[in-house]
Every structure is written in C-alpha cells, then in structure tokens.
N, C-alpha and C positions, 0 to 999 in steps of 0.2 A: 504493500500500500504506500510505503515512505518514498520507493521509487516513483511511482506513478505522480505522486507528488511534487517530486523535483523535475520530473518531466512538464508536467502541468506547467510549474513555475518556468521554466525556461521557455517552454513554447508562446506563457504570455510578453515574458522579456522580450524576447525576439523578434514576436511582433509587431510589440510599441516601438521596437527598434528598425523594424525593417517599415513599418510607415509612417515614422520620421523623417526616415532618409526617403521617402517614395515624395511625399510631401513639400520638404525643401526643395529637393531636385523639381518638381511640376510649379512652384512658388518662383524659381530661377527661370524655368520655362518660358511662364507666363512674361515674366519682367523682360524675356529676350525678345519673345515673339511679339512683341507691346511695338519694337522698332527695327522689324522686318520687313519684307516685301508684304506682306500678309495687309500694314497699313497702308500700304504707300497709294493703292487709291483713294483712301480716305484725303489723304495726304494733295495729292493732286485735286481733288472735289473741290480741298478748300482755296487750293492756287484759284482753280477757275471761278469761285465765285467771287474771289477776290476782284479778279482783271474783269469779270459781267457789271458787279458795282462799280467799278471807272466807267465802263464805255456807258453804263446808262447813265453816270451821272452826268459826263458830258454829253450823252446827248439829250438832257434835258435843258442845259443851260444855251444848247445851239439850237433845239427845237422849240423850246419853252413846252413841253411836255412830256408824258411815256410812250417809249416804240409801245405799239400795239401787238409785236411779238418778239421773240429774241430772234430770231431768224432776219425778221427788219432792221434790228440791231443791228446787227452784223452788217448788213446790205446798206443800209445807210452812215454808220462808222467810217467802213472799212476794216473796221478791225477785223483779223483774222479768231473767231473767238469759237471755243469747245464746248459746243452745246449740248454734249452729254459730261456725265457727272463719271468719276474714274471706275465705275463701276458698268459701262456702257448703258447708263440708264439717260434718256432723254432729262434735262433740267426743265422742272414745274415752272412757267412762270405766270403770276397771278398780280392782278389790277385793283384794285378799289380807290375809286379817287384818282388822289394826289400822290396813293402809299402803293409801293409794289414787294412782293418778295417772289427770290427766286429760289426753289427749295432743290434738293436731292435728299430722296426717300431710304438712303444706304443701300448697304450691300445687298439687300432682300428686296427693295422697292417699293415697298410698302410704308405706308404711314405709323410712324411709332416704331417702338424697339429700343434697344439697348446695345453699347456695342459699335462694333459695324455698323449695325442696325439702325443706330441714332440718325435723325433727319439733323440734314446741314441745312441752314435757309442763310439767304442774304445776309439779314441784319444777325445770325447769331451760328459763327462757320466753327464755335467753338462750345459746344454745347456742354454741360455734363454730363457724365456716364457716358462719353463716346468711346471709351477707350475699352480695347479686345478685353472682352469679358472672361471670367475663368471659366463657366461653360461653353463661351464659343471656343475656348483654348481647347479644351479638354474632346470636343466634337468635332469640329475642322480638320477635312483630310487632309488637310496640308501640314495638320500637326500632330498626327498621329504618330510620326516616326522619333517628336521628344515626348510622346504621353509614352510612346510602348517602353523607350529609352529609362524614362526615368523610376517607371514601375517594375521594371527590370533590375536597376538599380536598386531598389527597396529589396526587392525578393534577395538577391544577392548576402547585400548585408545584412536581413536577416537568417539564413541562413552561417554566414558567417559569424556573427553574434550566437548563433545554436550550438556552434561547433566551440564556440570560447568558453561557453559558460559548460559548468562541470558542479557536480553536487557541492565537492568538498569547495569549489571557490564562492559557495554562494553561504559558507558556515564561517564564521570564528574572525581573523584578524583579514582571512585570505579576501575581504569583502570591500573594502578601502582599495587594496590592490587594485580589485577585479573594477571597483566604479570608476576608477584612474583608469585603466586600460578600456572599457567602454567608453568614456568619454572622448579619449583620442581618436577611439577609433570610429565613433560617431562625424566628429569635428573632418577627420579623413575621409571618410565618407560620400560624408554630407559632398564635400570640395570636388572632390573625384567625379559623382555622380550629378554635379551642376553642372561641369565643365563639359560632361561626356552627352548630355543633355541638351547645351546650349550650342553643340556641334552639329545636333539636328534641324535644325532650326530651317525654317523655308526658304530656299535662295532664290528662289524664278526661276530657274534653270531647269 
C-alpha cells in the first residue's frame, strides 16, 4: 500500500510539473506569435486606414464634402489606395451627414469578435482586445506546430521529473536536496522549452 502511495505522490508531482513547463512554454508562444506574420494583416489594415483618412480628409477640404464611395476616392484623389483591409476583405465605408467611418470586420469579417476578430474603423484602428487571443493561439493552424511543441515539452519534463523523484528522496533531509534540484531543473526547462517553442513560430513561408 506504502508503495502505491509514493507512486500516487510522484505521479501528482510530475504532473504539476510537467504542466508548468506545458504552460510557460504556450505563455512564451503566445507572446511570440502576438508579433509574427500571423498579425501582420492586422498590421497592414491599420496602415490602410490610416492613408483612406488622409485622402478623405483632403478630399473634403478640395470638394467641401464626402466621396460618395471609396472607389471615387480613389478616382478622384489619384491616390493609389487599398480598398481591401489585409485580410482580403473589401473596407465598409458608411455616411451619415457630415461623419463617415470606414471599418474592417477582421480576420472573420464579421461584425464583433475578439482578437483578429476585432473591427478596425477609421476613427478607432487601435481598439482593445485586438491582440491574438490565447484561444485563437491555441486553435490557428498556423500555430499548431508551437501548441504541439510546447505540450510536448510539458510531457517530456514530466516524465523527467518521474524518473528524478524516488521514495527515499521524497523522506528525511534528502527533501531540501530534491526541491533544489527540481527547481533548477524547472527554471531549465521552462528556458529550453520556450526557446524550442518560439522556433515554431509562423514565418509565411
């Protein structure tokens, strides 16, 4: 029975241990994948709606009005201007009055979301909660190869962690030792499997 017991105990160490280390490393992920290709249309969205609010502001001061569509913008600018949003979505553009906004619906095209997902508009290309969410992290094909990486990593060290601990290091003085040697070997870990994590990370390529 006393066996069975120090097994029990080690199998739960091991696996607070090993998803620790699964944790940190998808925490590193996330932080990598935040300024990858994965934004860079978001990134682009906001260029273009930057340079759409010049060409309409000037061409309100030359027309003393709003184009009636971004495409006339264009046509009557000259401006050379990208009237899809980096996600190949057409840009919304809407009238009332004197006030206009021009939106993109994010990566999904739809109104609402989180994320990717967040709507860019004219007056507000910096919205909160736009930034790669940890479920889009964790679900996005493109990031599947640091999710599978870093929960790989978990499994590893714990395992490794299973194979350290031993009855007699979990009795008497041998305990101080054994917290000293987990803790490095955590800290080593952790480092190892960020690094090897943030190697997967999306290039475009």
């Amino acid at each position: 029975m006393r066996q069975w017991k120090w097994l029990a105990l080690r199998l739960i160490i091991s696996g607070l241990f090993g998803v620790t280390i699964a944790w940190l490393a998808l925490l590193a992920g996330l932080h990598t994948a935040r300024s990858s290709v994965l934004t860079f249309p978001q990134q682009i969205t906001r260029h273009d709606l930057s340079r759409i609010n010049q060409a309409i502001t000037a061409y309100r001061q030359m027309k003393h009005t709003l184009p009636r569509s971004l495409g006339e913008l264009e046509s009557r600018t000259g401006n050379s201007l990208r009237l899809e949003d980096g996600w190949g979505h057409p840009f919304v553009y809407i009238v009332v009055g004197s006030r206009y906004q021009v939106i993109s619906y994010g990566r999904d095209g739809k109104p609402g979301g989180t994320g990717l997902d967040t709507d860019l508009t004219s007056d507000n290309i910096n919205p909160p909660g736009a930034e790669l969410t940890l479920h889009q992290f964790l679900t996005l094909p493109e990031t599947q190869g640091m999710v599978m990486t870093a929960c790989l990593s978990g499994v590893l060290a714990g395992l490794l962690c299973l194979v350290t601990l031993r009855p007699k290091t979990l009795t008497g003085p041998s305990i101080l030792a054994l917290a000293v040697q987990l803790l490095v070997t955590l800290m080593a870990a952790a480092f190892v499997a960020t690094v090897i994590t943030a190697l997967h990370v999306p290039s475009g390529h």
